[in-house]
C-alpha positions as a Python dict, from the first residue, in 0.01 Angstrom:
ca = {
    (1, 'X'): (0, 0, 0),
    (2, 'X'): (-340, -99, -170),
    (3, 'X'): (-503, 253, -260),
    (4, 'X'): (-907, 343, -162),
    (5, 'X'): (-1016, 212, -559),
    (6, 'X'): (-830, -110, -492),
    (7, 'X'): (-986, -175, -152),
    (8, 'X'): (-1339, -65, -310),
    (9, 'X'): (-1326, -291, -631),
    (10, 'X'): (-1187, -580, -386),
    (11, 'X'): (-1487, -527, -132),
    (12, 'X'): (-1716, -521, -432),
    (13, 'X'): (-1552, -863, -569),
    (14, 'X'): (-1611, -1055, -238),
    (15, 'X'): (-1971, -909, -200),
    (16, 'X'): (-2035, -1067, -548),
    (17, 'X'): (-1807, -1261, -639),
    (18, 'X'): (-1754, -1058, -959),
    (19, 'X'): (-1592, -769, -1080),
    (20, 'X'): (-1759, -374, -1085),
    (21, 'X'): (-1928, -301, -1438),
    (22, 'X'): (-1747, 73, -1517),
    (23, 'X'): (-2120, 195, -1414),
    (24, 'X'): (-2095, 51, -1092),
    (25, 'X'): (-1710, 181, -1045),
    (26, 'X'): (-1858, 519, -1104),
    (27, 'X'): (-2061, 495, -819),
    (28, 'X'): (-1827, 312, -633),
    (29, 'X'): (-1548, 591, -644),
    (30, 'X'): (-1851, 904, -658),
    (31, 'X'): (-1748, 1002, -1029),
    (32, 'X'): (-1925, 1114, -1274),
    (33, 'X'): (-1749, 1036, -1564),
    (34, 'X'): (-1697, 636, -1724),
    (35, 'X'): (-1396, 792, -1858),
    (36, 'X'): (-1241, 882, -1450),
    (37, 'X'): (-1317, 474, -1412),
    (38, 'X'): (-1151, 433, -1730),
    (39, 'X'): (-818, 632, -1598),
    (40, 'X'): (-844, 423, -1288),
    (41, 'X'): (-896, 71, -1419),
    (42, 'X'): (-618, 170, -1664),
    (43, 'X'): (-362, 221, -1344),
    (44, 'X'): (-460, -61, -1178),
    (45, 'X'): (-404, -267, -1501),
    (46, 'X'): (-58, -121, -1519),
    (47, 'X'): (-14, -236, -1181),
    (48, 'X'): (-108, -564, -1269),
    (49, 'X'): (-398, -574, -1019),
    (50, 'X'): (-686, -657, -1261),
    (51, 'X'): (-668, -776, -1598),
    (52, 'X'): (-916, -782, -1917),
    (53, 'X'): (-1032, -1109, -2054),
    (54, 'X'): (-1086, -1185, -2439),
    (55, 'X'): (-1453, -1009, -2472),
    (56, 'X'): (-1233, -714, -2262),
    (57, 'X'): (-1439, -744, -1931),
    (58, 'X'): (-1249, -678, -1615),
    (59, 'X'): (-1123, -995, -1435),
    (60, 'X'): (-886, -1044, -1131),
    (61, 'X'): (-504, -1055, -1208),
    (62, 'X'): (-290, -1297, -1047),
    (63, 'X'): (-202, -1054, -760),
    (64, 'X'): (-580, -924, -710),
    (65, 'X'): (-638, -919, -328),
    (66, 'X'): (-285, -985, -279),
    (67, 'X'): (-57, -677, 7),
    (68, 'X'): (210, -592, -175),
    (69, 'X'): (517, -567, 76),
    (70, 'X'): (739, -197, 35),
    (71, 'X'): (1047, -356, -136),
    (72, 'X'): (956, -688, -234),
    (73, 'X'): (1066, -768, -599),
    (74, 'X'): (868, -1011, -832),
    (75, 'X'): (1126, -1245, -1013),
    (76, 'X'): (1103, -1501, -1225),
    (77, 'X'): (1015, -1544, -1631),
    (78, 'X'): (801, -1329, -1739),
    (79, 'X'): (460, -1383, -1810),
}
């Protein structure tokens, strides 16, 4: 079940076809902090729902956009 960041960075990717600077993802969740986005986009890289290109700017993973299904398992070699 895609949580209320997700659905907010994905909203803000199709509105612009780019991702959320971490100024803009503070405003997008209503925190404060760049280091609250930092804890987030941290998650959701763990999660494998964005990744960080070679300058480290946010880009869309492979499964970006993507409903994952309760009990579905990802197989194959690893990446």
């Amino acid at each position: 079940m895609k949580n209320h960041h997700q659905v907010k960075i994905e909203s803000f990717y199709s509105e612009n076809k780019r991702m959320p600077s971490y100024s803009e993802m503070a405003k997008l969740f209503g925190f404060k902090s760049k280091n609250a986005v930092f804890r987030v986009v941290e998650k959701l890289i763990e999660a494998g729902l964005v990744a960080k290109d070679h300058l480290g700017r946010l880009i869309p993973a492979k499964t970006f956009g993507e409903i994952p299904f309760p009990g579905s398992v990802t197989a194959g070699l690893p990446a």
